[in-house]
Steps between C-alpha positions, in 0.01 A plus 500: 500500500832277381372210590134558354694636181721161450215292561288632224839486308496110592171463397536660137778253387295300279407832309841614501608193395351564167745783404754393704570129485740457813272746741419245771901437531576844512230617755573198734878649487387810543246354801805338614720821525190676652516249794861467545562912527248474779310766256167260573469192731328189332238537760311807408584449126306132584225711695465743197515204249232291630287849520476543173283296218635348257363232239629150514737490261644834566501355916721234357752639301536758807571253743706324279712831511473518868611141513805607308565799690577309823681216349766817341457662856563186700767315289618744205590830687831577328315466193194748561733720609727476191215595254560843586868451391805377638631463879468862660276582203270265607414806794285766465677785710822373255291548180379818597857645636630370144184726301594823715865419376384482112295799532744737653730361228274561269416881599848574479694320157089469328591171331237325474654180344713493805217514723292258288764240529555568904134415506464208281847368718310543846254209373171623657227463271273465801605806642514806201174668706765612700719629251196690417465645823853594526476670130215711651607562775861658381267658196364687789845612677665526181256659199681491159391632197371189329549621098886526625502161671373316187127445629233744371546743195447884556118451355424221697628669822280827359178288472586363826544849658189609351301206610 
């Protein structure tokens, strides 16, 4: 399923490339960091790529990213694994141990600029879906009543009861 997922990923560049004018350098790092966490081996991502259809110019531009993805894998390790922030950063388990740390911060002092800033410092654009998990996840151990935590008003959290 990851490796049929990233391949049709591969294959949209050129349309994402229309909102987002850097998208085949950030999905071949992204390819890149795929491959190098041993998340997905290049051969089944290869065997899913060349499954799927794909007009010419679209096959192009996606194996120009694939191209690019095994030149950063092969020569420019350090760097792929920098784009998720700096030395240790650069980890996964790290980020996520450093998210549990902000969000049991968070539940107990509640300031958010604080947290906001411990974020932004952990550099990890590429990785806030699992600051989202975390958030739900300690939502679900820890309810709070959201119109005292800032979030929604007393009406919205009527409607939403309600609803």
């Amino acid at each position: 399923i990851m490796a049929k997922g990233m391949a049709k990923v591969v294959c949209a560049t050129s349309q994402f490339k229309i909102d987002i004018p850097n998208a085949a350098d950030e999905i071949a790092t992204f390819l890149a960091r795929v491959i190098i966490d041993r998340i997905l081996s290049w051969d089944i991502f290869l065997r899913e790529l060349q499954g799927l259809p794909a007009p010419l110019d679209e096959a192009k531009v996606a194996t120009g990213v694939v191209n690019a993805a095994r030149k950063l894998q092969q020569f420019a390790t350090a760097r792929v694994l920098r784009a998720w922030g700096q030395g240790d950063a650069g980890t996964a388990s790290y980020s996520k141990k450093r998210m549990t740390a902000l969000l049991e911060e968070f539940l107990v002092s509640r300031d958010k600029r604080e947290a906001d800033r411990c974020l932004r410092e952990l550099c990890v654009p590429y990785f806030h879906h699992e600051m989202v998990k975390q958030m739900v996840t300690v939502a679900v151990r820890h309810p709070i009543d959201l119109s005292e935590a800032g979030g929604a008003g007393s009406a919205q959290s009527a409607a939403g009861d309600a609803a």
